[in-house]
OpenMM code with the backbone's topology and positions (N, CA, C; nanometers):
from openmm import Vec3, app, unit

residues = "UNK UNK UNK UNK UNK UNK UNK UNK UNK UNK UNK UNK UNK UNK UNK UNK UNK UNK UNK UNK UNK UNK UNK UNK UNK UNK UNK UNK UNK UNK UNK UNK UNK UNK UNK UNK UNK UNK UNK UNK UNK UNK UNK UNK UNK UNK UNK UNK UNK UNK UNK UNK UNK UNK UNK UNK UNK UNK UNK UNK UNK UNK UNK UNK UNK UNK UNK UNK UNK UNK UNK UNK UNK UNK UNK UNK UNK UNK UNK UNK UNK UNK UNK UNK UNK UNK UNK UNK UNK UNK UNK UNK UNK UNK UNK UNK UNK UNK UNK UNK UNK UNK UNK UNK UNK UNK UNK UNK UNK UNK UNK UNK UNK UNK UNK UNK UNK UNK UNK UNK UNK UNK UNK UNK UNK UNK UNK UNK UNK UNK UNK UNK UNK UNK UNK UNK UNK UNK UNK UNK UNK UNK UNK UNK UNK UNK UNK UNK UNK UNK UNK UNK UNK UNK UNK UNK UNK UNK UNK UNK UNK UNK UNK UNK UNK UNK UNK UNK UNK UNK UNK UNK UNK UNK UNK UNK UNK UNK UNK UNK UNK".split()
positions = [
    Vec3(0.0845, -0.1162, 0.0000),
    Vec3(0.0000, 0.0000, 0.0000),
    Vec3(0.0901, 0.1239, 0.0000),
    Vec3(0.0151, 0.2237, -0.0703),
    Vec3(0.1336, 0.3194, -0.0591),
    Vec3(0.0977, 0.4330, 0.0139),
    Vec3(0.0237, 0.4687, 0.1544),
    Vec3(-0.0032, 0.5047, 0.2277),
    Vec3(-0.0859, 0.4782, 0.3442),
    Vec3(-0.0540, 0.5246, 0.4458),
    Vec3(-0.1143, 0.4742, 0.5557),
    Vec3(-0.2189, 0.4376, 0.5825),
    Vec3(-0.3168, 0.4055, 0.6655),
    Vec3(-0.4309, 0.3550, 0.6503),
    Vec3(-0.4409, 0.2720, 0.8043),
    Vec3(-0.5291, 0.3732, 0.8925),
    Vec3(-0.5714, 0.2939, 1.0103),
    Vec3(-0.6406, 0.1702, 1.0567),
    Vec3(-0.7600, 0.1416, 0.9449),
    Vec3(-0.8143, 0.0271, 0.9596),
    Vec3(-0.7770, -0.1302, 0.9879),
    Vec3(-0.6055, -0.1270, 0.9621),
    Vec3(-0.5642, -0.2550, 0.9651),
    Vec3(-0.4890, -0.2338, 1.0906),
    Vec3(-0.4952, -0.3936, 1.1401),
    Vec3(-0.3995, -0.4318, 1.2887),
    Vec3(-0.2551, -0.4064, 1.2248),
    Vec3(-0.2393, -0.4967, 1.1474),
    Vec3(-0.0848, -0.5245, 1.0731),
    Vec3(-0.1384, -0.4390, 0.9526),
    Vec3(-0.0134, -0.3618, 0.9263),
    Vec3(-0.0241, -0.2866, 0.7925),
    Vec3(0.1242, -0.2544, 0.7534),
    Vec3(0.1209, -0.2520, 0.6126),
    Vec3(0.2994, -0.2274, 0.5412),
    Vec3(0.2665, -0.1351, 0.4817),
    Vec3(0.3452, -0.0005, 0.4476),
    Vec3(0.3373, 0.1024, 0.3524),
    Vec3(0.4716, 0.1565, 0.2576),
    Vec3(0.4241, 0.1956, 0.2052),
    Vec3(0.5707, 0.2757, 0.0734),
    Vec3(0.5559, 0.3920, 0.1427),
    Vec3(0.5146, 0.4222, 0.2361),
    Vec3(0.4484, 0.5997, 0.2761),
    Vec3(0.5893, 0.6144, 0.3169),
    Vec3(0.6891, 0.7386, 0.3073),
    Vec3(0.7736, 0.7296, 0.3820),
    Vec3(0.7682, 0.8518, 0.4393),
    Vec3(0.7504, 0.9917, 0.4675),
    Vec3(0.6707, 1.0717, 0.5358),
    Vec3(0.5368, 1.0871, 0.5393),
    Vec3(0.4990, 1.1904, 0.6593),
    Vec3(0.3586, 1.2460, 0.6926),
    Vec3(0.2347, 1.1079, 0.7431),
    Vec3(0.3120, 1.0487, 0.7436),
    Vec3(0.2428, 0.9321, 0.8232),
    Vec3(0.2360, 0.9544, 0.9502),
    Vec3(0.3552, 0.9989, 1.0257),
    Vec3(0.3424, 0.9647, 1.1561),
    Vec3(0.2506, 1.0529, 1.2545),
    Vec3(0.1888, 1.1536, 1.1875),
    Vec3(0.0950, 1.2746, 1.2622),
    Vec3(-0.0086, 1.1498, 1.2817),
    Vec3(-0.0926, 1.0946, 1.1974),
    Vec3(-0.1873, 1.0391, 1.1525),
    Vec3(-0.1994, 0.8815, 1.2651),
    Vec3(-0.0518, 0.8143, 1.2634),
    Vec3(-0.0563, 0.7389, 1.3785),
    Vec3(-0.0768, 0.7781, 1.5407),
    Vec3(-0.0091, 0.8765, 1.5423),
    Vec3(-0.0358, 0.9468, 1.6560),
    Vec3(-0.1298, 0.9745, 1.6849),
    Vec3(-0.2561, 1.0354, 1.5819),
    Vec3(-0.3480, 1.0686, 1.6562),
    Vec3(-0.4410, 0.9392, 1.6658),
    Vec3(-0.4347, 0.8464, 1.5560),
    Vec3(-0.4629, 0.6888, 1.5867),
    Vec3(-0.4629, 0.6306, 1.7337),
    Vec3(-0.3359, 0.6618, 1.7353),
    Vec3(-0.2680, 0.6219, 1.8969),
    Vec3(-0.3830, 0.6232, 2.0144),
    Vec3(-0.3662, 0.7981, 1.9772),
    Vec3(-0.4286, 0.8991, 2.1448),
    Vec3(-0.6242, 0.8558, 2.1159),
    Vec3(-0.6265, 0.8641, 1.9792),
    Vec3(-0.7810, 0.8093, 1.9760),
    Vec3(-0.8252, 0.6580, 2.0600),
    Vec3(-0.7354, 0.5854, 2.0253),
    Vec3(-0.7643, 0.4279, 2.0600),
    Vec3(-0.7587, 0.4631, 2.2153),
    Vec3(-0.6371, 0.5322, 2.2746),
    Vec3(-0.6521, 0.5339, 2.4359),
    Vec3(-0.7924, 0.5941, 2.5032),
    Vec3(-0.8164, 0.6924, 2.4227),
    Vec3(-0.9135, 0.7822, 2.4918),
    Vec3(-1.0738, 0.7334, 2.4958),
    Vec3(-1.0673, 0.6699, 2.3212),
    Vec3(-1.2108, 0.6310, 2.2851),
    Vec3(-1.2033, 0.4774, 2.2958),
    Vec3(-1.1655, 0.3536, 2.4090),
    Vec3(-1.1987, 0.2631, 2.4009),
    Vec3(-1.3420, 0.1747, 2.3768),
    Vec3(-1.3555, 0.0776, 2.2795),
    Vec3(-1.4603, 0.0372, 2.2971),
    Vec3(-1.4620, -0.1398, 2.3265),
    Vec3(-1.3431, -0.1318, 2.4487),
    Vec3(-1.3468, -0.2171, 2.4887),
    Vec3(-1.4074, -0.1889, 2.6610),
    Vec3(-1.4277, -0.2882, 2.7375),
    Vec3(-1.4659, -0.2519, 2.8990),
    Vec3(-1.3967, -0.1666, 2.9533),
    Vec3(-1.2996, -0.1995, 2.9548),
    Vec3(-1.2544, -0.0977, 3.0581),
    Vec3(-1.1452, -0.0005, 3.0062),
    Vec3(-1.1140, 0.1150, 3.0424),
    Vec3(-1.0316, 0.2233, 2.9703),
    Vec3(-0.8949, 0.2089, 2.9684),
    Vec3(-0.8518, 0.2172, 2.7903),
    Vec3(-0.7267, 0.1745, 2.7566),
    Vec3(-0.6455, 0.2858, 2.8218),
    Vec3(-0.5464, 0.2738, 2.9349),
    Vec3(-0.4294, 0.3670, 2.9687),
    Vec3(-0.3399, 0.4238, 2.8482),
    Vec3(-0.2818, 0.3060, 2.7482),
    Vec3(-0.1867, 0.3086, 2.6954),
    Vec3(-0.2478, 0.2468, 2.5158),
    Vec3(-0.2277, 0.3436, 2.4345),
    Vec3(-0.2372, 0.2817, 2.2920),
    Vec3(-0.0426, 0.2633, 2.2187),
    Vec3(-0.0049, 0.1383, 2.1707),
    Vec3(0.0695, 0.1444, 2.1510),
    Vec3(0.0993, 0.1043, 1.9965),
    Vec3(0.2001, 0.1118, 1.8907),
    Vec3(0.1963, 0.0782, 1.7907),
    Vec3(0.4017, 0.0429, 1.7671),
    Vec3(0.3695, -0.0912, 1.6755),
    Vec3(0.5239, -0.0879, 1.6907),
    Vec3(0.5506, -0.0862, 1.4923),
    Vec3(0.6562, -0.0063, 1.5094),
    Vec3(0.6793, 0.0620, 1.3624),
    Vec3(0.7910, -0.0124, 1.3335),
    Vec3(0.8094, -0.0454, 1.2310),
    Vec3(0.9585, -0.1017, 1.1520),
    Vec3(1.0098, -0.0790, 1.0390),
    Vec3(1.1240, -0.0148, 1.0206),
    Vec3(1.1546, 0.0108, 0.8781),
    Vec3(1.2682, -0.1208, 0.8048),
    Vec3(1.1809, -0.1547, 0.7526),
    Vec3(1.2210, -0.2649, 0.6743),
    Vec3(1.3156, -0.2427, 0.5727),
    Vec3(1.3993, -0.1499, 0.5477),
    Vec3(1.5254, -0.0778, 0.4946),
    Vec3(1.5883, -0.0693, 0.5615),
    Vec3(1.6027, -0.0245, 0.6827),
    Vec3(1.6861, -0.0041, 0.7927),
    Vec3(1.6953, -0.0978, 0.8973),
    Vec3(1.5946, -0.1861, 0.9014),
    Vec3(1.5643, -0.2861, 1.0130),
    Vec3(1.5744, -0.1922, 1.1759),
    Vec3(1.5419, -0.1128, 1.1643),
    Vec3(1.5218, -0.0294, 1.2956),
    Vec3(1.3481, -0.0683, 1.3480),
    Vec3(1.3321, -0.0934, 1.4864),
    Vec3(1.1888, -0.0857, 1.5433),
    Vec3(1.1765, 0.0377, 1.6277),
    Vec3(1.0761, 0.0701, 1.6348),
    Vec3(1.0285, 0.1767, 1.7422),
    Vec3(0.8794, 0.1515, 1.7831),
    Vec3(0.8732, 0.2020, 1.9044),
    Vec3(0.7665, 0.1737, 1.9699),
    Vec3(0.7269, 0.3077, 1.9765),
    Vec3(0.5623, 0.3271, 1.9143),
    Vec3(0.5297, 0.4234, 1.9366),
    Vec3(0.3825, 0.4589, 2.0054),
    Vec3(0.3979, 0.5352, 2.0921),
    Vec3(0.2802, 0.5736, 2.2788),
    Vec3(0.1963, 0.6542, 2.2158),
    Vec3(0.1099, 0.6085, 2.2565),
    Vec3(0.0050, 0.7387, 2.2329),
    Vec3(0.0113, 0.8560, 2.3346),
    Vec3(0.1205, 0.8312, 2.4301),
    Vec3(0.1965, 0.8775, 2.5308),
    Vec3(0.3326, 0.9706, 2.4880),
    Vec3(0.3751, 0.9126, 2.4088),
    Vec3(0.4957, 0.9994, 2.3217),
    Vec3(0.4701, 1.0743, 2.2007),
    Vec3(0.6521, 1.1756, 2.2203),
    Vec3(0.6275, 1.2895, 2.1209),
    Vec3(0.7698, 1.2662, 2.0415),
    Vec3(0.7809, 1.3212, 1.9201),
    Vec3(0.8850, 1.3425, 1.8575),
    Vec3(1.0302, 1.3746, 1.9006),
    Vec3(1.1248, 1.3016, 1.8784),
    Vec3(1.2297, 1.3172, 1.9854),
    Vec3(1.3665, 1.3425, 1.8806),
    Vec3(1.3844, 1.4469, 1.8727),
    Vec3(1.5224, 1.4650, 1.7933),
    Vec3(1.6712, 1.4201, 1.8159),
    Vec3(1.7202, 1.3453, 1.7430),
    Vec3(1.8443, 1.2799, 1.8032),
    Vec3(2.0046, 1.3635, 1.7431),
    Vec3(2.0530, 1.4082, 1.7519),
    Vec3(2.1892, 1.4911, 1.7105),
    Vec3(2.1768, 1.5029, 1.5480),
    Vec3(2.2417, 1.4094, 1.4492),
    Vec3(2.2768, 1.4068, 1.3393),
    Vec3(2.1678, 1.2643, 1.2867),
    Vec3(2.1434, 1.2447, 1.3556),
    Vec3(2.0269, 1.1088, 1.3016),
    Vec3(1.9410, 1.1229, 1.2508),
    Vec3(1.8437, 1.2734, 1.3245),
    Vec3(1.7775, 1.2836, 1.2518),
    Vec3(1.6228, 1.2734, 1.3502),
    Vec3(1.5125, 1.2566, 1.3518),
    Vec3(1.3539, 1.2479, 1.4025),
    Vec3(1.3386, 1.0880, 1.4025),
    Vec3(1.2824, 1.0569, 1.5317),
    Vec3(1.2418, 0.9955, 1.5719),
    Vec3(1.0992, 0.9514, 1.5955),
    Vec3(1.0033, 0.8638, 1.5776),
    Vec3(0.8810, 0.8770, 1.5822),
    Vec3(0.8944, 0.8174, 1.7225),
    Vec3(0.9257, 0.7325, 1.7762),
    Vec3(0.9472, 0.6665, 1.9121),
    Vec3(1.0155, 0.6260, 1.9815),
    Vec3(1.0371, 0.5576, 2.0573),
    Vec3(1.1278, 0.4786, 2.1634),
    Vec3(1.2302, 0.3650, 2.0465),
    Vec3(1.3142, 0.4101, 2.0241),
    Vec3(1.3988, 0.3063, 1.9275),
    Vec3(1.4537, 0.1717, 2.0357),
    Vec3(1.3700, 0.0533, 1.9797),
    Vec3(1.4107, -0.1068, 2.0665),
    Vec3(1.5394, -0.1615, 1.9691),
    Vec3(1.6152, -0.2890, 2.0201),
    Vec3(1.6867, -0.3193, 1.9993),
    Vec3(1.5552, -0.4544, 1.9195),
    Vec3(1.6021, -0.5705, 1.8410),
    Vec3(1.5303, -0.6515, 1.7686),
    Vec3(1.5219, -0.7602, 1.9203),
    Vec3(1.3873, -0.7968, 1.9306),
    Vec3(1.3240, -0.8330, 2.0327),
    Vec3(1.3830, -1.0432, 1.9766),
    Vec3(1.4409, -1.0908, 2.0339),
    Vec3(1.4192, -1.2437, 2.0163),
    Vec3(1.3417, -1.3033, 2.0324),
    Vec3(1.2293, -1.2368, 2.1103),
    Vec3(1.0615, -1.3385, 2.1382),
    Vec3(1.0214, -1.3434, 1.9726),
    Vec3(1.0075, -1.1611, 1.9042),
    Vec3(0.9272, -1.1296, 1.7343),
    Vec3(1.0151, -1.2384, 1.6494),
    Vec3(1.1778, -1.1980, 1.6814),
    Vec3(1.2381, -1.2702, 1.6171),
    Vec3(1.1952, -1.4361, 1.5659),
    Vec3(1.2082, -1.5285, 1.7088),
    Vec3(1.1658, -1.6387, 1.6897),
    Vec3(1.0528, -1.6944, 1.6048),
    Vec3(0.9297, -1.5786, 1.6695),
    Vec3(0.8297, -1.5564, 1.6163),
    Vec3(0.8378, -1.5846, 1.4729),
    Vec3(0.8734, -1.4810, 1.3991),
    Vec3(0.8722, -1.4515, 1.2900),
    Vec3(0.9883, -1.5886, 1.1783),
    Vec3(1.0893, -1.6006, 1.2297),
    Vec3(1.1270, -1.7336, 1.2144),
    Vec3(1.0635, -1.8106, 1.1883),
    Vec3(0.9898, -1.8812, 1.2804),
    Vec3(0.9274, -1.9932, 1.2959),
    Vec3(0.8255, -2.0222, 1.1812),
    Vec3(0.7507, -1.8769, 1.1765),
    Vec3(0.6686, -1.8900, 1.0976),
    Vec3(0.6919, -1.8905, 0.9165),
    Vec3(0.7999, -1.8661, 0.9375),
    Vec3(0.8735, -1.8490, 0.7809),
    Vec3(0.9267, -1.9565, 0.7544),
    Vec3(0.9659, -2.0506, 0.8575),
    Vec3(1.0091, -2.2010, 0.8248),
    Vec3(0.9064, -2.3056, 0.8202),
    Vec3(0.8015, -2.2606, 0.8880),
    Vec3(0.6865, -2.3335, 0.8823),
    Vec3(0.6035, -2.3135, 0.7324),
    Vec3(0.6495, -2.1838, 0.6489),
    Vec3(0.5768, -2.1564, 0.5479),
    Vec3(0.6222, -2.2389, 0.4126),
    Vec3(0.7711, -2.2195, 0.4256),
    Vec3(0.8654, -2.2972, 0.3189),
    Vec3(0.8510, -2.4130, 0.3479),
    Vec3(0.8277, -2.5160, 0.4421),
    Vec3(0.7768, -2.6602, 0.4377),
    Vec3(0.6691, -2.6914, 0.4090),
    Vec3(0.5936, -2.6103, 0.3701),
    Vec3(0.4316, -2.5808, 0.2766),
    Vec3(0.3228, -2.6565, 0.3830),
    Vec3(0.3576, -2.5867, 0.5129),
    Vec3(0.2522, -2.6852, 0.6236),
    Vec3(0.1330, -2.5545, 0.5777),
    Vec3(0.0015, -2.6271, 0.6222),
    Vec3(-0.0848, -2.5871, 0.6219),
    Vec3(-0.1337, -2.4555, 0.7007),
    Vec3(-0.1684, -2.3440, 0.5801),
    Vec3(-0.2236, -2.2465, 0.6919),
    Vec3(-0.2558, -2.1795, 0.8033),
    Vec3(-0.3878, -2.3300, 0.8136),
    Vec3(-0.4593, -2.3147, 0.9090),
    Vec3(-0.3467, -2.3243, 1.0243),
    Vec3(-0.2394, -2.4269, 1.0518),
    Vec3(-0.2075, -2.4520, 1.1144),
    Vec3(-0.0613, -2.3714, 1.1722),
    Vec3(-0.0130, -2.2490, 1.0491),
    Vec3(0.0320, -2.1965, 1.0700),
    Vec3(-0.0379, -2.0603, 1.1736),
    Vec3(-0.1294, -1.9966, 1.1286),
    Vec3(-0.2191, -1.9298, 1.2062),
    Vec3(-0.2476, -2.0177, 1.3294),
    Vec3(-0.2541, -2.0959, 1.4139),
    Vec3(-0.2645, -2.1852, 1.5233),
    Vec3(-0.1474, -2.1581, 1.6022),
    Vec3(-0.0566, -2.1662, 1.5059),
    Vec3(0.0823, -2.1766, 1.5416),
    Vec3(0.1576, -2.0268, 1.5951),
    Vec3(0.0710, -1.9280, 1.5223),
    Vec3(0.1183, -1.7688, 1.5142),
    Vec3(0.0138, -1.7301, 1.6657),
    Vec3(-0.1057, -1.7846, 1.6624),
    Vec3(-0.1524, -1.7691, 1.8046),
    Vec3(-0.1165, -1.8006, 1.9158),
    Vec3(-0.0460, -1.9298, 1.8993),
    Vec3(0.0142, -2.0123, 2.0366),
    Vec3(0.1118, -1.9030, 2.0556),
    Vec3(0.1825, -1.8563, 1.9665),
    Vec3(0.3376, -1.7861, 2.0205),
    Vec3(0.2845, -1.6548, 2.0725),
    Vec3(0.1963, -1.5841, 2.0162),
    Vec3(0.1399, -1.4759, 2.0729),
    Vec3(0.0761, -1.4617, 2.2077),
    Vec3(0.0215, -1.5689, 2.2441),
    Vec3(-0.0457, -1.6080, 2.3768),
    Vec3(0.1089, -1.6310, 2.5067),
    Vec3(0.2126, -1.6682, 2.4107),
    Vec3(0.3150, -1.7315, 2.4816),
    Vec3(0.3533, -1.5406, 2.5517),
    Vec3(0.4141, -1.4761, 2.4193),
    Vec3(0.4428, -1.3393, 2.4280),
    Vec3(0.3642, -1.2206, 2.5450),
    Vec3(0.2652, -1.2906, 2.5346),
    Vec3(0.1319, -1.2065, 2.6145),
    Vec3(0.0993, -1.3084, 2.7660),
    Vec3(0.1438, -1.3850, 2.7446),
    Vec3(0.1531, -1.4482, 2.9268),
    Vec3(0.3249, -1.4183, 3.0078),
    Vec3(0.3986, -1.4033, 2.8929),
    Vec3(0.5634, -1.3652, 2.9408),
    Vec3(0.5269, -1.1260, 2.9904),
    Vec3(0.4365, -1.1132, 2.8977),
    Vec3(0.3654, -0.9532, 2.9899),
    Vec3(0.3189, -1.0071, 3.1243),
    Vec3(0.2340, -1.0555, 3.1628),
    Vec3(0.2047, -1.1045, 3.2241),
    Vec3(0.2700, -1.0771, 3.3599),
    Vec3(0.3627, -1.1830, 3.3236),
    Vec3(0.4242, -1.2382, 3.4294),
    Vec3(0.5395, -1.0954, 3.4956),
    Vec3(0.5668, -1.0490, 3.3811),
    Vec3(0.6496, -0.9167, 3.3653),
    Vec3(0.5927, -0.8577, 3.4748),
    Vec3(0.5121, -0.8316, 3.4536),
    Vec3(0.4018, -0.7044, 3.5353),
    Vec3(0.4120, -0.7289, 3.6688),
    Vec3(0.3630, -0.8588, 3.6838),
    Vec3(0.3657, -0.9120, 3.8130),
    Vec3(0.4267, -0.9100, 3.9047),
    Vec3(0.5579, -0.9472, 3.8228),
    Vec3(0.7009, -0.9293, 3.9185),
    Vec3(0.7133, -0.7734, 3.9540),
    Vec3(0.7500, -0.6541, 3.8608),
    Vec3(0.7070, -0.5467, 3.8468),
    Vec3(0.6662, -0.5091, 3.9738),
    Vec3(0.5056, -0.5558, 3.9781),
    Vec3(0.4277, -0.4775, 4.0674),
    Vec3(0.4291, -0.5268, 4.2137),
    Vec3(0.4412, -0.6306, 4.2130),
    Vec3(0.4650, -0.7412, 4.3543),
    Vec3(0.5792, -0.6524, 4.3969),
    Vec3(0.7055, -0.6070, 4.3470),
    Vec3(0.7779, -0.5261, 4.4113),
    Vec3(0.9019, -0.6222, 4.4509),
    Vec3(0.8920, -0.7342, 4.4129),
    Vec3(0.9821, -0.8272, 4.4157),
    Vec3(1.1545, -0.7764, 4.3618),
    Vec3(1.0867, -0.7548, 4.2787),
    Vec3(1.2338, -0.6442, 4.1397),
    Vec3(1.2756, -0.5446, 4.2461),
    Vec3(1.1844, -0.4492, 4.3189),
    Vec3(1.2108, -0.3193, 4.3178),
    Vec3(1.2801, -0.3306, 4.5054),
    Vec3(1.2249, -0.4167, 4.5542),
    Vec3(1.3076, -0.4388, 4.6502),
    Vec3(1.1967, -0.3595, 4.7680),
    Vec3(1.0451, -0.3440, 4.7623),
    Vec3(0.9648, -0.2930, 4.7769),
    Vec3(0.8694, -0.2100, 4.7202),
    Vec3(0.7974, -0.0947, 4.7485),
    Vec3(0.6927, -0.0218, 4.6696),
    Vec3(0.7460, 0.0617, 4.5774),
    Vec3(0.8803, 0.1115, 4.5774),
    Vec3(0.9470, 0.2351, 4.5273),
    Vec3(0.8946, 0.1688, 4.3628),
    Vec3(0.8993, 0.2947, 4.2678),
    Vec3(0.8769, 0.2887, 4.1441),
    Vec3(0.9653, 0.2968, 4.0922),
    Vec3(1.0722, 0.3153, 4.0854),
    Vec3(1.1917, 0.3512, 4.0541),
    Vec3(1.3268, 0.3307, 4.0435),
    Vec3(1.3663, 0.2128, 3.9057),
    Vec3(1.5190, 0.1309, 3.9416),
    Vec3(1.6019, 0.2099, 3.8289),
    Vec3(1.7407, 0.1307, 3.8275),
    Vec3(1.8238, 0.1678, 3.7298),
    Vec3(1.8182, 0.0674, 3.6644),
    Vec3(1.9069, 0.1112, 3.5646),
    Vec3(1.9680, -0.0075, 3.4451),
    Vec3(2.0434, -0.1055, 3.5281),
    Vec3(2.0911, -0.1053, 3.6008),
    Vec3(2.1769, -0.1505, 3.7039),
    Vec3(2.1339, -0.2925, 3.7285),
    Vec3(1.9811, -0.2812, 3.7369),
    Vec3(1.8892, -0.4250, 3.7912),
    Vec3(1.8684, -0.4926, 3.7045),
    Vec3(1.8696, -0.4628, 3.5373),
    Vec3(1.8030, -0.4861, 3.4569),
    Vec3(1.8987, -0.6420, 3.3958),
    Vec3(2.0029, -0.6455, 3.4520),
    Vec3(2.0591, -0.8083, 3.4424),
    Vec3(1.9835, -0.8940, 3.5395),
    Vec3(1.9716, -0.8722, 3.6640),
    Vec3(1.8613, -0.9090, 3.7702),
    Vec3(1.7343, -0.9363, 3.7363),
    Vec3(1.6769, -0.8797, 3.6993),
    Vec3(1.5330, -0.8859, 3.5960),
    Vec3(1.5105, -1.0051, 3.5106),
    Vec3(1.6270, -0.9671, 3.4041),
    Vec3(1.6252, -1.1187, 3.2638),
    Vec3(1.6518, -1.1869, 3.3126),
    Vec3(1.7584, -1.2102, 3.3859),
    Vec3(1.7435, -1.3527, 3.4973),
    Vec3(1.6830, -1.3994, 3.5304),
    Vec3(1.6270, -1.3247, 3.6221),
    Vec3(1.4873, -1.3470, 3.7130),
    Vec3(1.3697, -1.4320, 3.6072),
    Vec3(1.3484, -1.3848, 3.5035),
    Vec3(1.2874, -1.4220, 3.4570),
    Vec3(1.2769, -1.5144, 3.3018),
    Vec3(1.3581, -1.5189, 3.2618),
    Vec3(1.4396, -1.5774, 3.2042),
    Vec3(1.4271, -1.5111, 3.0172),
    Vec3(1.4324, -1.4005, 3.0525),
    Vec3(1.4129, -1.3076, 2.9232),
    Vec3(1.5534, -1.2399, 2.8871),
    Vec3(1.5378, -1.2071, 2.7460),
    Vec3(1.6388, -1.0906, 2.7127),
    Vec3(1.5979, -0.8926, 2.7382),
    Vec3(1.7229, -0.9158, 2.7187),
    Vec3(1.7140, -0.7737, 2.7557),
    Vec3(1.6239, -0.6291, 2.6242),
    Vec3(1.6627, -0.6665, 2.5264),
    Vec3(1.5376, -0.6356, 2.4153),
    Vec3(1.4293, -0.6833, 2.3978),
    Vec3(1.3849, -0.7679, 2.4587),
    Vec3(1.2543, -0.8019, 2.4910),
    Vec3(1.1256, -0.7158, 2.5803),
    Vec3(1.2174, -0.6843, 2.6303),
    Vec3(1.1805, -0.5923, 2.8425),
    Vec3(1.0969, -0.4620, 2.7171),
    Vec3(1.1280, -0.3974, 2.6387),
    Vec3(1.0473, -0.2640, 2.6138),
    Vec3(0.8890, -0.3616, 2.4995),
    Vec3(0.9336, -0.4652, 2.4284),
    Vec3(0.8345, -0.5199, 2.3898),
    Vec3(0.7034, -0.5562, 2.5021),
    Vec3(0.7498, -0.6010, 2.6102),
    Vec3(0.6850, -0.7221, 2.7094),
    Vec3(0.6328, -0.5703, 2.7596),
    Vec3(0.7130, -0.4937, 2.8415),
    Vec3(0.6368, -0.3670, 2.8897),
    Vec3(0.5123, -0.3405, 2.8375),
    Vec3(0.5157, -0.2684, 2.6609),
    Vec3(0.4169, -0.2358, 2.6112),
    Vec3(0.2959, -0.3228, 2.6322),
    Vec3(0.2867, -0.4421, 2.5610),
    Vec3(0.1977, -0.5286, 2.6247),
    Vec3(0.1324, -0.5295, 2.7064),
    Vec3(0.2526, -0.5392, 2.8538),
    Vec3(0.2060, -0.5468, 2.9851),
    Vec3(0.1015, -0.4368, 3.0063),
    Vec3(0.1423, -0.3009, 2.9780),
    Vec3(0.1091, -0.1890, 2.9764),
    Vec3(-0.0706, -0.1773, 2.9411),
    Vec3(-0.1311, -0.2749, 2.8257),
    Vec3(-0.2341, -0.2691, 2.7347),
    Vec3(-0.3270, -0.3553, 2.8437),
    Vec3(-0.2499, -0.4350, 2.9769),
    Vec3(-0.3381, -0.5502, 3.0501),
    Vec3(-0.3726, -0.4998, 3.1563),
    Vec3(-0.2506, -0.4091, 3.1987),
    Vec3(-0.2295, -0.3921, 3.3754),
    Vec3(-0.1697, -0.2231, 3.3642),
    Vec3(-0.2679, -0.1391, 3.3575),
    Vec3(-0.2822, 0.0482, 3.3630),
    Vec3(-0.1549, 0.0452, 3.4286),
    Vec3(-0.1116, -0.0218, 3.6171),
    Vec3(-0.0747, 0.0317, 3.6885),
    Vec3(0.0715, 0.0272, 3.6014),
    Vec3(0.1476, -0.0832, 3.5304),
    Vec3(0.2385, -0.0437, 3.4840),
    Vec3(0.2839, 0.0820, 3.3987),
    Vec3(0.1830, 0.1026, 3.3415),
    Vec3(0.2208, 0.1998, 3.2471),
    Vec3(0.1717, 0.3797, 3.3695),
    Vec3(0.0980, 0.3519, 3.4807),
    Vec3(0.1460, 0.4712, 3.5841),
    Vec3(0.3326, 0.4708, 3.6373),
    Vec3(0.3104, 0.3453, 3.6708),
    Vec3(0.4670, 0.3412, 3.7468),
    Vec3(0.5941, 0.3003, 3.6599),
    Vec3(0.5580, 0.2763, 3.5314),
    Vec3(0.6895, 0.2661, 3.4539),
    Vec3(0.6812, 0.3512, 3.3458),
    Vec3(0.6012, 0.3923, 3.2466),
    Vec3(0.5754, 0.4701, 3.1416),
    Vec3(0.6259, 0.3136, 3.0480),
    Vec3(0.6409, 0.4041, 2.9255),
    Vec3(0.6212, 0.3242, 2.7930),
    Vec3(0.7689, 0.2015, 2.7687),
    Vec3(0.8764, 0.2634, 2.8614),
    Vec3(1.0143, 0.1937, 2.9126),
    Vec3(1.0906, 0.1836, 3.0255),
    Vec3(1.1766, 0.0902, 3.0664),
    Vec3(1.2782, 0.1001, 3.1337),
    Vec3(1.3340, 0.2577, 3.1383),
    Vec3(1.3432, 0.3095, 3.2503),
    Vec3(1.4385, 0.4217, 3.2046),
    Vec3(1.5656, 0.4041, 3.3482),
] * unit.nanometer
topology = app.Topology()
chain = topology.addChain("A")
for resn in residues:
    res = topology.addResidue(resn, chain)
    for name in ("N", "CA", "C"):
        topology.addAtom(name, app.Element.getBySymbol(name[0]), res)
């Protein structure tokens, strides 16, 4: 497609400016106007430039962030997550052995459910205070080997799993925002 277009979950474009006003306000719409039960805290969208292989995570919470000589930023720039990775693997090896569809879609749900119970669990730890060493909101990078341990994740994973977490459990996204900082 060669421009943006909100209606889709997953969407690819040739658009290469003036898109990102349009997600944004996508974003802040989905948080504000849920028409699910209960009120979305956090709308999130994850962007990839498939030229550059760069991801960013972008908040309906965040703003444009200028970086020295790099250039504009639409979001939180992640490192390549090994959960999507696998993900996306899997499903590309499952495609070239010409397994069935259906069973690839089965297969793309199981891992997603996997991705979305590893939020989960994220949160949990998170909020239990287990990580934090009590109620305080507030760690360094310092812990963040402590953490993947703990739980047996990578460290580019942690801003994926956040967001997520963020879409299940409000309180994370009060006491952590959209990342580790």
């Amino acid at each position: 497609m060669d421009h943006y277009s909100s209606v889709f979950v997953v969407h690819a474009t040739t658009q290469t400016h003036h898109w990102e006003d349009a997600l944004r306000q996508d974003l802040s719409a989905a948080a504000h106007c849920s028409t699910l039960d209960q009120q979305v805290a956090e709308a999130v969208a994850v962007v990839a430039d498939t030229n550059t292989w760069e991801v960013q995570l972008v908040s309906s919470h965040s703003y444009i962030v200028e970086h020295g000589g790099s250039g504009v930023q639409v979001g939180l720039r992640v490192g390549m997550s090994p959960l999507v990775s696998a993900i996306t693997d899997s499903v590309l090896d499952l495609t070239r052995m010409d397994v069935n569809p259906q069973f690839i879609m089965q297969h793309l749900e199981e891992r997603l459910c996997e991705l979305y119970l590893k939020s989960q669990l994220l949160a949990e730890y998170l909020l239990g205070g287990a990580f934090l060493g009590g109620s305080e909101a507030t760690f360094s990078p310092y812990h963040l080997p402590e953490l993947t341990r703990a739980l047996g994740l990578d460290l580019n994973d942690l801003p994926l799993l956040l967001a997520v977490a963020s879409t299940h459990t409000p309180a994370v996204t009060r006491m952590f925002g959209l990342s580790i900082k």
